[in-house]
C-alpha positions in Angstrom: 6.6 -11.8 -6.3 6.6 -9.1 -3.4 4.4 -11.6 -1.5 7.2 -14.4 -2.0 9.3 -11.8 -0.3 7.6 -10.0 2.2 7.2 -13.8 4.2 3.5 -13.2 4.3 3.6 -9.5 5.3 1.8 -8.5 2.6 -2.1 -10.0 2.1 -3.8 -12.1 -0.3 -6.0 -9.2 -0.8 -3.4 -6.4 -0.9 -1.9 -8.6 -4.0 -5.4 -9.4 -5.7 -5.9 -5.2 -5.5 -2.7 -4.7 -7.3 -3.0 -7.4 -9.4 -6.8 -5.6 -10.5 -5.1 -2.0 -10.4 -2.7 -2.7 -12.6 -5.3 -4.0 -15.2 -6.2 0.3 -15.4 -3.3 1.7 -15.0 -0.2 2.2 -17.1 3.0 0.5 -15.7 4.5 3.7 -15.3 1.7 4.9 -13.1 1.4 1.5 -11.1 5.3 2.3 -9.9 3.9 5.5 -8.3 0.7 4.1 -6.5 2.7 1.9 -4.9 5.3 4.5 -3.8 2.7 7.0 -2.2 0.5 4.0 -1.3 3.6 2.9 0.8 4.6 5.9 2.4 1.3 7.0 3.6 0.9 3.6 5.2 4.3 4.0 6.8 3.3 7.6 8.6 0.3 6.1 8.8 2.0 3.5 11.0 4.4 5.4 13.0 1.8 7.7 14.0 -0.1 4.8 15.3 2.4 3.4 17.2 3.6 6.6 18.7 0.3 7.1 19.8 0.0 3.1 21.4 -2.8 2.5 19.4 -1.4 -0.3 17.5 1.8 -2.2 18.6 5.0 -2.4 16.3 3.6 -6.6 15.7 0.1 -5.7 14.7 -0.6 -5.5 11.5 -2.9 -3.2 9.2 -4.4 -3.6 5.8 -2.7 -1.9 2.7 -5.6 -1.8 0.2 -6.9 1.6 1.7 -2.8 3.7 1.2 -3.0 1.7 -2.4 -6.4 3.4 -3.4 -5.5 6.9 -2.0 -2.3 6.5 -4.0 -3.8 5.5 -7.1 -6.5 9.3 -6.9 -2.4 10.8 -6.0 -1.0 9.4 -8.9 -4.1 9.9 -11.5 -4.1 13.7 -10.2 -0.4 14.3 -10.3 0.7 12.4 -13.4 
C-alpha cells in the first residue's frame, strides 16, 4: 500500500525487505522499525544535502535505515 502512495518513491526492494521483516517480527515491533528506520534516513538526508553531496531529486536506498531500525527496535523493545 505505501508504494501505491509514495508514486514510486519507495523501491521494489525497500517493500520486498518489509514485506520479509515483517515475517520475524511482531506487528507491534514492525511499527517501530519503520519509525526509526525513517528518521534516520531523513537526517541521514538532510545531512547529505547540506553538505551537496546528494541533491534534494536524488534518491537513496531505504533497506540499510530499515535494518539499523530493526537492531534499534529488537534492543529497545
Amino acid at each position: 500500500m505505501m508504494y501505491a502512495i509514495s508514486r514510486k518513491g519507495l523501491g521494489e526492494g525497500d517493500v520486498k525487505f518489509m514485506a520479509a521483516t515483517g515475517l520475524f517480527v511482531t506487528i507491534n515491533k514492525i511499527l517501530g522499525v519503520m519509525l526509526y528506520g525513517s528518521i534516520l534516513a531523513a537526517l541521514t538526508g538532510g545531512i547529505l544535502i547540506l553538505t551537496k553531496r546528494i541533491g534534494r531529486k536524488d534518491t537513496m536506498p531505504l533497506a540499510p535505515f530499515l535494518y539499523i531500525g530493526i537492531i534499534i527496535t529488537e534492543l529497545l523493545l
